[in-house]
C-alpha positions as CSV (number, residue, x, y, z in Angstrom):
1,X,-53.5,-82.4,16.0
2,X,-52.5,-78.9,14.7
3,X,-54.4,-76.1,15.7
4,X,-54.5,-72.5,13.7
5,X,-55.9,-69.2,15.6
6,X,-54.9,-65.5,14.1
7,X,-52.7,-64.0,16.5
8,X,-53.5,-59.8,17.3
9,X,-50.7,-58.1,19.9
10,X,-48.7,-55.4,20.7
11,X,-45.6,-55.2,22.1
12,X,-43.6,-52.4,24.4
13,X,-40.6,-53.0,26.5
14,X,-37.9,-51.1,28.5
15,X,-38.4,-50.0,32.4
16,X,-41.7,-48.0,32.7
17,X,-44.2,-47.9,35.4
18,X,-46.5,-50.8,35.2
19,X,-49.9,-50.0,37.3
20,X,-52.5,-52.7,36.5
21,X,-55.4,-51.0,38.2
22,X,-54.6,-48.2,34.9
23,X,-56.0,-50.8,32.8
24,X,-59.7,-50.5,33.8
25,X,-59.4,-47.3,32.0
26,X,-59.5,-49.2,28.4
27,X,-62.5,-49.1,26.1
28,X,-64.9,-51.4,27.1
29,X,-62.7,-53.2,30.5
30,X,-64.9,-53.6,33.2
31,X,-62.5,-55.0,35.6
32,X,-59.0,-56.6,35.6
33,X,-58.5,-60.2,36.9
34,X,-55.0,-61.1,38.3
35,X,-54.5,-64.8,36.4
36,X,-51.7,-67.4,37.6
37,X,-48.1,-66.5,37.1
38,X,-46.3,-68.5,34.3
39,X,-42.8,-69.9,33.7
40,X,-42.3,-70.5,30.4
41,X,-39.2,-72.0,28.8
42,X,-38.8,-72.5,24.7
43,X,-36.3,-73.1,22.2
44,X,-36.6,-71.7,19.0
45,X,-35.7,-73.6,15.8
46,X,-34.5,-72.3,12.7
47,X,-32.1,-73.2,9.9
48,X,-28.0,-72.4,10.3
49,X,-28.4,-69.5,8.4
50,X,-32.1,-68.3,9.9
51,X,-33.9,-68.3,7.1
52,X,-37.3,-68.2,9.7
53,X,-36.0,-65.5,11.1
54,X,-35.2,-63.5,7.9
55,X,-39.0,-63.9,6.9
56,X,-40.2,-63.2,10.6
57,X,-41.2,-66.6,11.4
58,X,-40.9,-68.6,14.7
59,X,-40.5,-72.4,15.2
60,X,-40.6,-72.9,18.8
61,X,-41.1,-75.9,21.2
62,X,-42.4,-74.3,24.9
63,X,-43.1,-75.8,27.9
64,X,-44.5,-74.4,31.1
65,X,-47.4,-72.3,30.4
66,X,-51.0,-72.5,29.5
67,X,-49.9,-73.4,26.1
68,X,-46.9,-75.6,25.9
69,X,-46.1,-77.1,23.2
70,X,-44.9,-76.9,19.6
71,X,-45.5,-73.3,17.7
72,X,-45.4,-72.3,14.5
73,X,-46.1,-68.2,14.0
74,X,-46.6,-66.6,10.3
75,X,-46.9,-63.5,9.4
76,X,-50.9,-62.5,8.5
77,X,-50.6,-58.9,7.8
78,X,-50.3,-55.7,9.7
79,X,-50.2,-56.3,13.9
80,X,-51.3,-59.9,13.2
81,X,-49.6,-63.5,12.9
82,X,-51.0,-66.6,12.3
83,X,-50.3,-69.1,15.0
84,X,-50.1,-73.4,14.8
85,X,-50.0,-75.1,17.9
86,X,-49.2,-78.9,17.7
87,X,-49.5,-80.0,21.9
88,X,-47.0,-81.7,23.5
89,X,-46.3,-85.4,23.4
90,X,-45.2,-87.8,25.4
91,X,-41.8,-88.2,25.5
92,X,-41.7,-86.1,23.3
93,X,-38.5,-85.6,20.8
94,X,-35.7,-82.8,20.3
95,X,-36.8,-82.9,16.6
96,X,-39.5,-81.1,15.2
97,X,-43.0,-82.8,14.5
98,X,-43.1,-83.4,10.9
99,X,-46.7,-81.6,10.3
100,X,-44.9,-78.2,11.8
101,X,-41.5,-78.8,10.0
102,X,-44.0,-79.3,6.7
103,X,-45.4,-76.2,7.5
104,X,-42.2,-74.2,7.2
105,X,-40.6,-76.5,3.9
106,X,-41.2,-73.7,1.7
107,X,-39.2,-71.3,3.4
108,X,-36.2,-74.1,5.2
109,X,-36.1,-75.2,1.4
110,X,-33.9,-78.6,2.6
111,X,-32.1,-77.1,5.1
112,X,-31.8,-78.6,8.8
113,X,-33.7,-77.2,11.5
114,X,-31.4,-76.8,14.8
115,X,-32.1,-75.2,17.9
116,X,-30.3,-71.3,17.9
117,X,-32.2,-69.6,20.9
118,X,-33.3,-70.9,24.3
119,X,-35.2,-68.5,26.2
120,X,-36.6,-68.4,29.7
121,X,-39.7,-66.3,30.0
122,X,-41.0,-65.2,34.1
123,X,-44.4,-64.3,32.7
124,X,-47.4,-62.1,35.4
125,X,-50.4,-62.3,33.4
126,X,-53.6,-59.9,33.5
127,X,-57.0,-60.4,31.7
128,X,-58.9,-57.5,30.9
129,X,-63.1,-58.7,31.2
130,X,-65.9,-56.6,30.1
131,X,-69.3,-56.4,31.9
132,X,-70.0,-60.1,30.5
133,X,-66.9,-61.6,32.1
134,X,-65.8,-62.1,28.3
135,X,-62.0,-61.8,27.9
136,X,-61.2,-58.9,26.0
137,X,-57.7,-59.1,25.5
138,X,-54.7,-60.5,28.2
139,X,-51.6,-58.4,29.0
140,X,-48.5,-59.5,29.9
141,X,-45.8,-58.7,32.0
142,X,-42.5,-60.5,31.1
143,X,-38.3,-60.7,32.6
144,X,-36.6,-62.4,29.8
145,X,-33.6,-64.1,29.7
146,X,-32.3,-65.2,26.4
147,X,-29.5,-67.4,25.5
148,X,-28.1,-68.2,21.3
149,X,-27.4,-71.5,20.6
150,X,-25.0,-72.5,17.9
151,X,-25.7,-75.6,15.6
152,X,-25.1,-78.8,18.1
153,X,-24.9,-76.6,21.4
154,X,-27.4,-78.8,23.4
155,X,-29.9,-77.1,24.9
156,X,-30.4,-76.8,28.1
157,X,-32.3,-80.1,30.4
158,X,-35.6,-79.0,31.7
159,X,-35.6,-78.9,35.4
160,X,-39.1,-81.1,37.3
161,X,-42.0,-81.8,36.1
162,X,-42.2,-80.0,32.5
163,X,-41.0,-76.8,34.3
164,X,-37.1,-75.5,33.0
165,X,-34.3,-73.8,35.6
166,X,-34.1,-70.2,34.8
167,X,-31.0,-69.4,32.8
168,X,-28.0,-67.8,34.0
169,X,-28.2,-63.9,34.2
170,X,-24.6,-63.0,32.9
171,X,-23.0,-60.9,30.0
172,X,-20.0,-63.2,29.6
173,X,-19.4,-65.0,26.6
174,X,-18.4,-68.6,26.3
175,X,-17.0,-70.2,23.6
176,X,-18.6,-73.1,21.3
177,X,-18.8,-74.7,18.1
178,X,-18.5,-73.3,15.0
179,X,-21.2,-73.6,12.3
180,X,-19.6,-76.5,10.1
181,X,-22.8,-78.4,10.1
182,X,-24.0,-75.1,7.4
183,X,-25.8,-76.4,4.8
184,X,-24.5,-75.9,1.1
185,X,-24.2,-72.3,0.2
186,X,-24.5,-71.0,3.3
187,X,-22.3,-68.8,5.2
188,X,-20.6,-70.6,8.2
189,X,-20.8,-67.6,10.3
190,X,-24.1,-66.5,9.6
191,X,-25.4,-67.2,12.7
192,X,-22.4,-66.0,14.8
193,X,-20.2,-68.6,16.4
194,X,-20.8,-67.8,20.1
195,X,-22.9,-67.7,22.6
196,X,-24.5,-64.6,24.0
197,X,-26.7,-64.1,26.9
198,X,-29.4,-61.2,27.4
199,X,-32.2,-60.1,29.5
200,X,-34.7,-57.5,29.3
201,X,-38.8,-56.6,30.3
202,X,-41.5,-56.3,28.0
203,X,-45.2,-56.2,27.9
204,X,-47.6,-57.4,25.6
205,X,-51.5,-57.2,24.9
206,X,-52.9,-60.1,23.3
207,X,-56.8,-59.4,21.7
208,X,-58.9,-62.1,22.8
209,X,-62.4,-61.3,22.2
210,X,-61.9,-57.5,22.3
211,X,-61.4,-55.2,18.5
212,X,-58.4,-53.3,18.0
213,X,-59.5,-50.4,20.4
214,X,-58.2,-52.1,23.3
215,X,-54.8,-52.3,21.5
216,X,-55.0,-48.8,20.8
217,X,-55.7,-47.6,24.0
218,X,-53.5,-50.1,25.7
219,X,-50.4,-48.7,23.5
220,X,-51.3,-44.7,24.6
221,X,-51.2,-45.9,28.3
222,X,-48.4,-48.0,28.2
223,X,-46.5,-44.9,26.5
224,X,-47.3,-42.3,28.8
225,X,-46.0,-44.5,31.5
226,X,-42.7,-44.7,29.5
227,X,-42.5,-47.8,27.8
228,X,-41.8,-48.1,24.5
229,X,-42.7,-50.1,21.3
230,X,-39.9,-52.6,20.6
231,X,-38.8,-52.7,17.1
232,X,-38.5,-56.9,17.4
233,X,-41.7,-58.8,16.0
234,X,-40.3,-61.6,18.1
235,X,-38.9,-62.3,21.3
236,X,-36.5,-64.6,19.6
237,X,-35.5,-61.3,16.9
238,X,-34.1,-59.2,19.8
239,X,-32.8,-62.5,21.2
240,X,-30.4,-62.8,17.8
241,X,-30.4,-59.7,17.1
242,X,-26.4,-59.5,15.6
243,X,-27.1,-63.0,14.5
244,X,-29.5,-61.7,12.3
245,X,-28.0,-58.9,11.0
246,X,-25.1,-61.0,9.8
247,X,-27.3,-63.1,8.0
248,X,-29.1,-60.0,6.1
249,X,-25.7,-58.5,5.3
250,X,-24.8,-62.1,4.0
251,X,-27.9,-63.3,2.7
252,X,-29.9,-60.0,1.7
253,X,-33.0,-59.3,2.1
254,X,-35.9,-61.9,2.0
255,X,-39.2,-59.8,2.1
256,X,-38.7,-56.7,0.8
257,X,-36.5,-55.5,-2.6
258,X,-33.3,-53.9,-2.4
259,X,-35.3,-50.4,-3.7
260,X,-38.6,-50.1,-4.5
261,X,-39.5,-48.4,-8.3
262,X,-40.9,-44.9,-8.7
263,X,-44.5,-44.9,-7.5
264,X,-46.8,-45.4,-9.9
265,X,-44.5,-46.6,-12.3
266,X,-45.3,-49.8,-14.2
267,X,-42.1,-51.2,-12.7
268,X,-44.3,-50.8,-9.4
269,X,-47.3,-52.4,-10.7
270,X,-45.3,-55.3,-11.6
271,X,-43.2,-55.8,-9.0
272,X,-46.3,-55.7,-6.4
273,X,-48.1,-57.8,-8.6
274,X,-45.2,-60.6,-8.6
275,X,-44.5,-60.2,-5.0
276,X,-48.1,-60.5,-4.1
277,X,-48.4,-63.8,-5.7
278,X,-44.9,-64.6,-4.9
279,X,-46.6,-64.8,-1.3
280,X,-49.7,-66.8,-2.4
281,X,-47.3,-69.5,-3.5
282,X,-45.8,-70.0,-0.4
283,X,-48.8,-69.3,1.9
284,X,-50.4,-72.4,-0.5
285,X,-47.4,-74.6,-0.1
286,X,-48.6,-75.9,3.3
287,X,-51.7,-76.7,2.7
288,X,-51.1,-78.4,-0.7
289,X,-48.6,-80.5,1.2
290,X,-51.2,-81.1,3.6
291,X,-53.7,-81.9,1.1
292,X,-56.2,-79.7,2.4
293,X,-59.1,-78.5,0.9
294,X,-58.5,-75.7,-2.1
295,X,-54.6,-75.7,-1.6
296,X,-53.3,-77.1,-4.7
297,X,-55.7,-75.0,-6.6
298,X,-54.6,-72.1,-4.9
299,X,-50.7,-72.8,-5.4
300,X,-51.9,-73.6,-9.1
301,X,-53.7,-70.6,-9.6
302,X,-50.9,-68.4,-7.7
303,X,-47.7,-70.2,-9.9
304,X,-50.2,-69.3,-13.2
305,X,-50.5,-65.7,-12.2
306,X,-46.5,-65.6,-11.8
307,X,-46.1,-67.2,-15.6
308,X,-48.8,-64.9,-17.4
309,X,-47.1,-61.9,-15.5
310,X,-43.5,-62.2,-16.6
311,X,-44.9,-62.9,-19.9
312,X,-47.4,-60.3,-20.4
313,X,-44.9,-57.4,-19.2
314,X,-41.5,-58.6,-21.1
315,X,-41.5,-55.2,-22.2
316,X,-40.9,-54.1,-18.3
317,X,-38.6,-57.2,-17.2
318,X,-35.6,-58.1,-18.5
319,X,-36.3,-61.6,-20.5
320,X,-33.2,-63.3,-20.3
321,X,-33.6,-63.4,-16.5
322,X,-37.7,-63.8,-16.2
323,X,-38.0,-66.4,-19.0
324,X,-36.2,-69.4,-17.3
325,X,-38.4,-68.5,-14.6
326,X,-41.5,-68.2,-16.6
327,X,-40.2,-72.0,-18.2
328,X,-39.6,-73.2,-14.2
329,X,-43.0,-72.0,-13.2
330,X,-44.4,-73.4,-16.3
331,X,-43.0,-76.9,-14.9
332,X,-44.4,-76.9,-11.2
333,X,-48.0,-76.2,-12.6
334,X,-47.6,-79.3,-15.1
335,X,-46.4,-81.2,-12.1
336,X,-49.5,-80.4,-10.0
337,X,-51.9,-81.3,-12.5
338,X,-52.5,-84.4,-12.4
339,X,-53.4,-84.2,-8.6
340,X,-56.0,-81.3,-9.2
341,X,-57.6,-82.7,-12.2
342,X,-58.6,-86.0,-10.1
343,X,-59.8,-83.8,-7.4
344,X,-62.1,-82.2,-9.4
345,X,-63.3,-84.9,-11.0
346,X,-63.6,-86.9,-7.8
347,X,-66.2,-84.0,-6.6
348,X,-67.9,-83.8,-10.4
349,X,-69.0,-86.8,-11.4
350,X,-70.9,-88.1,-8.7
351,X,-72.3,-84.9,-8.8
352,X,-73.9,-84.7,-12.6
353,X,-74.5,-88.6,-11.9
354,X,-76.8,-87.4,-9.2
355,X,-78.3,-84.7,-10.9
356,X,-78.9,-87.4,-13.5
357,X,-80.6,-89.4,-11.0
358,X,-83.1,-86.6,-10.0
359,X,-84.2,-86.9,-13.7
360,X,-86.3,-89.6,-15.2
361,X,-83.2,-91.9,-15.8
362,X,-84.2,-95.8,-16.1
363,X,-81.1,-97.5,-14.8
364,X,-80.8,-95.0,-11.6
365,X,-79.4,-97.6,-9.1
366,X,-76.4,-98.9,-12.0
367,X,-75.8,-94.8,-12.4
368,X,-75.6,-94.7,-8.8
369,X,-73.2,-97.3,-8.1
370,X,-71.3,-96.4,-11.2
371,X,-70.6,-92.6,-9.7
372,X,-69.3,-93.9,-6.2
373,X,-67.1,-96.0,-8.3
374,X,-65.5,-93.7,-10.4
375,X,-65.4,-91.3,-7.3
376,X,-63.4,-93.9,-5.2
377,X,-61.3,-94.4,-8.8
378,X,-60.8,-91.0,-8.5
379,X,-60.1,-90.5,-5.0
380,X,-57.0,-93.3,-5.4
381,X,-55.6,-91.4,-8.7
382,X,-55.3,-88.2,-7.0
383,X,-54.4,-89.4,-3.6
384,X,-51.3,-91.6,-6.3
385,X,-50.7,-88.1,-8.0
386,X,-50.3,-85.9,-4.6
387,X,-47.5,-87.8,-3.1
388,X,-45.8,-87.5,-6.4
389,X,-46.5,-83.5,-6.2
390,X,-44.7,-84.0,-2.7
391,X,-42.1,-85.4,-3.8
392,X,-41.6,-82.7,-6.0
393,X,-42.3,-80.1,-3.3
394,X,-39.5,-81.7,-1.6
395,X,-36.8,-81.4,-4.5
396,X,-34.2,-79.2,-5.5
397,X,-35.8,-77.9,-8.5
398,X,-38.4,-76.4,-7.0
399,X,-36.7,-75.1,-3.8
400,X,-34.3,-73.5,-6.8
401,X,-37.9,-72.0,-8.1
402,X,-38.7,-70.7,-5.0
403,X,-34.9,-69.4,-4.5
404,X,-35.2,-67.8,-8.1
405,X,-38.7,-65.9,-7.4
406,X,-37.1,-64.0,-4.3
407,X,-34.5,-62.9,-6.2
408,X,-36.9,-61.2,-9.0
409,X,-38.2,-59.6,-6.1
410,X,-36.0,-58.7,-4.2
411,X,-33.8,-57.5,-6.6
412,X,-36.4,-56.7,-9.9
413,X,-34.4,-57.0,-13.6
414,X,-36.6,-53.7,-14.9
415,X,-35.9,-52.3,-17.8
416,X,-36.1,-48.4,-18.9
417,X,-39.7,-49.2,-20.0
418,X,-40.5,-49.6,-16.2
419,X,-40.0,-46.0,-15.3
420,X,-43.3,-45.4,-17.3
421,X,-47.1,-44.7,-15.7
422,X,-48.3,-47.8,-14.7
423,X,-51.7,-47.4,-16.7
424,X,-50.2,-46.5,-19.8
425,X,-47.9,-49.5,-20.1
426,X,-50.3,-51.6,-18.5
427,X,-53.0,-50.7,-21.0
428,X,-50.4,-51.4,-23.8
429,X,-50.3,-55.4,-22.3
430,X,-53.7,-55.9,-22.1
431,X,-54.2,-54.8,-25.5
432,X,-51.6,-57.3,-26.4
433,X,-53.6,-60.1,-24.6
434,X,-57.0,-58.9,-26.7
435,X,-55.1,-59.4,-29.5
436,X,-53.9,-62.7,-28.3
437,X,-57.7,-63.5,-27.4
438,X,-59.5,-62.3,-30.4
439,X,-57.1,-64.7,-32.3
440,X,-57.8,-67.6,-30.7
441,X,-61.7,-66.9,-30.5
442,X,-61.6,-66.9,-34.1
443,X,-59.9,-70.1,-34.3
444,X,-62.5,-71.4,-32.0
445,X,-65.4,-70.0,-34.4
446,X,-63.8,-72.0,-37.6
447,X,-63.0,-75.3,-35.5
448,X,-64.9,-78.5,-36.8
449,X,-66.9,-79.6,-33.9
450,X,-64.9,-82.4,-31.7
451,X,-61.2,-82.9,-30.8
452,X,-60.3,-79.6,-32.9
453,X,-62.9,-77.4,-31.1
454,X,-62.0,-78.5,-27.8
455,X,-58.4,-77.4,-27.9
456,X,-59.3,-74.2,-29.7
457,X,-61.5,-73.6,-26.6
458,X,-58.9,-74.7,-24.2
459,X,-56.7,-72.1,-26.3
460,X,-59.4,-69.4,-25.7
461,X,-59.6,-70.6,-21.9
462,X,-55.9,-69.5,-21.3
463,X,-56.2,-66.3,-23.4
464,X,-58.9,-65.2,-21.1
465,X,-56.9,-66.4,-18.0
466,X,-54.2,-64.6,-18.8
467,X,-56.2,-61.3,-20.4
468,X,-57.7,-61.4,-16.7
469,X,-54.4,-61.6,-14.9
470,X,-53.3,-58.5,-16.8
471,X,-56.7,-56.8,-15.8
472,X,-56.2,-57.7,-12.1
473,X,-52.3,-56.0,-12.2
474,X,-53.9,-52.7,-13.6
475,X,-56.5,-53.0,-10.9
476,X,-54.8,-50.6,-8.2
477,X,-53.8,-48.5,-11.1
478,X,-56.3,-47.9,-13.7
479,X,-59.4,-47.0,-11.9
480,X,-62.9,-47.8,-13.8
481,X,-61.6,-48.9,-16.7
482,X,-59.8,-51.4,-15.4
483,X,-62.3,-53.1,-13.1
484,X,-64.9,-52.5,-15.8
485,X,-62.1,-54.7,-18.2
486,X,-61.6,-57.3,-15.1
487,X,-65.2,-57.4,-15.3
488,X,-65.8,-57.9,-18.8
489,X,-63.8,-61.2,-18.5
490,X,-65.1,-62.7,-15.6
491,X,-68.3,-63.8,-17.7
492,X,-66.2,-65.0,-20.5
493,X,-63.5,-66.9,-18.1
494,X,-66.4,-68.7,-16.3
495,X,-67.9,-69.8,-19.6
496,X,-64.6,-70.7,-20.7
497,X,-64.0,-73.0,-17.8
498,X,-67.1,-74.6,-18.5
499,X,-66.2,-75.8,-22.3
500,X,-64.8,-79.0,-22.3
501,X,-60.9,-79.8,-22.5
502,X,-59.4,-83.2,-22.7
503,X,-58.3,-82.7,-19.6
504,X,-62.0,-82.7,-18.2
505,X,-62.5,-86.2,-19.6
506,X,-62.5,-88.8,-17.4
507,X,-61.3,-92.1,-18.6
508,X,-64.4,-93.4,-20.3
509,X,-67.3,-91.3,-19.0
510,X,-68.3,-89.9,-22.2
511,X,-71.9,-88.9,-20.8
512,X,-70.5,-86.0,-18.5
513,X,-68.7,-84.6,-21.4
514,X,-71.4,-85.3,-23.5
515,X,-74.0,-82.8,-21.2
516,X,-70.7,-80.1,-20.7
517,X,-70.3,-80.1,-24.8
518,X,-73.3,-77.9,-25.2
519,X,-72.2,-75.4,-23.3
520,X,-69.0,-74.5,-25.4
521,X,-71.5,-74.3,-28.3
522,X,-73.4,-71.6,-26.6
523,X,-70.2,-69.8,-25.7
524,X,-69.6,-69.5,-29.0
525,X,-72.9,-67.9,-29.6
526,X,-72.6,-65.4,-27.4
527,X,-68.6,-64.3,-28.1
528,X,-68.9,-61.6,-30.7
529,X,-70.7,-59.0,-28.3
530,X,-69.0,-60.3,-25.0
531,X,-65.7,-59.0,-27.8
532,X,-66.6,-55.9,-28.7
533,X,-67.3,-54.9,-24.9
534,X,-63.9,-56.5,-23.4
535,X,-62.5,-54.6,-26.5
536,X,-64.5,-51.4,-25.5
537,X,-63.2,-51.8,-22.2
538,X,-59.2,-52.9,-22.8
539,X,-59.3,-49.5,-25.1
540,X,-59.5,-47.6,-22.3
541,X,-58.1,-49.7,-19.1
């Protein structure tokens, strides 16, 4: 079972004075408590070409400690990671667990995960308590010794019960194999073809139940007394250190863009708008494969707000680069459709059948048995249709997706266009998307009532999903005017998920749509004057 806490820490390392007792000096730290030493011994796992490591994640199995295990670390934001913990097994395998290895798919993207670090950690362990005895944070001290691991270099046999030899303090070198195993377009040297031994001393303070003013104080004391913040968000980094530079200088850069657009610059706005959602994909990846709660809809939602931004700012990008993607992107949602439509409608029509119920219906117990039959229907479609969206998760086309977003971001085809104030150009695409919108609501207006309203409405449904993804780019850039247009078309977007769509029909249930038809009716009522002020608005966003 895989557990998931939000790791908050600080770092410092080199040869300082260390004086526990200096500790009771942090905010709230009523006393420090000596805990139990710790041996702890891990390897780390990434791919031949550390594609973890580029992204600063960690795949490590551990033993000795309070915590062995399997560990998975992502990054959550500023000074914070999230952390999953899988516990050890019995007899447990060399090969990583498939729940964690799922967890890191989206980044591996097919490659092999091998071991490339090994690393011996002699940890002394302080906890800082408050009046209540409540553990406010833990600081370690810990001697490191690190050893890289080519691509079948074994790695060294534990030693006892669950507890591993220290390694070897030396700065020789010894020979091993190269990286031939490298997967397809890869660099066979990326991860340096020998082995390297370090050691060093570092120190960090874990939050536990304290805020962020422990850390803070915690990093002035530990710098007075001459340690140092180290520039590794890892162990492992500073562990592979060259390895990892050769990868970069091979590989590029996987987070960041080669150089950032003029601030405030419409090349900016979209380039933080596609990385931002860049991100969402991947964060949702795990989850969908998972099929947890929300994911799918949340990778869905994140792969729509990619399309409707390359398409809304053409003008910015350079098309002939952004419009396969926009087509690739267009794919992957199709492919997850199926899945989240019988999701939904798994948790809907029981619903309405039970709010059906509550009303004076005659035949309450056949509704009743009717909406636990069409939920379990339901249930089995979209459990059918998610293993066929992981399958696709698993394929070369989308890992080529994935491949092809990084490079927009990292290296961003703007055109002269993008060296313009983000609000101006900005305002110029949402008033392309009211255009677009005040079409297709008057196509909706003339429908005849039936199939030919219902895609007109599904039309207007994507206008206003896509009107509102321009909105949410201008956000950080247009001030008032452009929450107040954001605003405008929240109403109008949650009215326009309400109208029916073929693809809210169940397979003969006509009475939900029956009820939902209504609805769209009344939208339609009310759309002239919800126009004119999401026209008001987009005028001056």
């Amino acid at each position: 079972m895989t557990t998931v806490h939000d790791e908050r820490e600080i770092a410092f390392e080199g040869t300082g004075i260390f004086d526990p007792r200096e500790l009771r000096t942090l905010p709230h730290v009523a006393r420090v408590r000596k805990a139990a030493p710790e041996e702890l011994d891990a390897v780390h796992y990434d791919t031949a070409d550390l594609r973890l490591a580029r992204r600063g994640i960690t795949l490590r199995r551990r033993r000795g400690g309070h915590d062995a295990g399997w560990h998975v670390k992502l990054p959550a934001g500023q000074a914070e990671r999230t952390e999953l913990q899988a516990p050890p097994q019995d007899d447990e395998p060399a090969a990583v667990p498939e729940e964690l290895a799922r967890q890191v798919a989206a980044y591996t993207r097919g490659a092999g995960l091998v071991p490339v670090a090994h690393l011996h950690t002699h940890r002394r362990r302080y906890l800082l308590l408050d009046r209540r005895d409540r553990c406010l944070a833990e600081v370690a001290l810990d001697d490191v010794a690190a050893q890289t691991l080519d691509p079948g270099v074994p790695e060294a046999a534990p030693a006892g019960d669950g507890a591993t030899s220290p390694l070897p303090v030396s700065t020789a070198e010894a020979s091993s194999t190269p990286l031939a195993s490298s997967p397809p377009g890869t660099a066979a040297d990326a991860a340096g073809s020998r082995t390297r031994i370090t050691q060093w001393s570092e120190i960090e303070v874990e939050l536990a139940e304290g805020d962020a003013r422990v850390l803070r104080g915690a990093a002035r004391g530990l710098d007075a007394a001459g340690w140092r913040p180290t520039p590794f968000a890892h162990k492992v980094d500073r562990a592979l250190a060259d390895e990892l530079a050769a990868a970069r200088a091979a590989f590029g850069p996987e987070a960041e863009p080669f150089a950032s657009p003029k601030k405030g610059s419409a090349g900016e706005a979209v380039l933080r708008r596609l990385t931002e959602q860049r991100d969402a994909l991947l964060h949702a990846d795990p989850g969908t494969r998972a099929d947890e709660p929300d994911a799918l809809h949340r990778m869905r939602s994140a792969a729509r707000r990619l399309r409707n931004a390359l398409r809304a700012h053409r003008r910015v990008l350079d098309r002939t680069r952004t419009d396969p993607v926009a087509r690739e992107l267009k794919w992957l949602i199709g492919e997850l459709a199926a899945a989240r439509d019988h999701e939904v409608l798994a948790e809907r029509l029981p619903r309405q059948a039970a709010r059906l119920c509550e009303q004076d219906v005659a035949p309450r117990p056949a509704l009743a048995g009717l909406a636990q039959r069409v939920r379990a229907q339901e249930e089995a479609a979209h459990d059918a249709a998610w293993r066929s969206a992981v399958h696709v998760l698993d394929g070369p086309r989308y890992f080529a997706l994935l491949d092809a977003l990084d490079a927009l971001v990292a290296d961003p085809p703007l055109g002269p266009k993008a060296r313009r104030p983000a609000a101006k150009e900005l305002r110029k695409a949402a008033g392309r998307d009211r255009r677009r919108l005040a079409e297709r609501l008057s196509k909706a207006e003339h429908a005849a009532p039936g199939t030919a309203r219902e895609q007109a409405l599904h039309g207007v449904r994507k206008a206003v999903r896509r009107y509102r993804h321009t909105a949410e780019t201008a956000l950080p850039y247009g001030g008032k005017r452009a929450r107040r247009l954001a605003q405008a078309h929240e109403g109008a977007a949650a009215a326009a998920r309400r109208a029916p769509g073929r693809r809210d029909r169940p397979h003969g249930a006509g009475r939900p749509r029956g009820r939902r038809a209504p609805r769209g009716r009344r939208h339609l009522r009310v759309r002239p004057a919800a126009r004119r002020r999401a026209g008001a608005a987009a005028g001056g966003a």
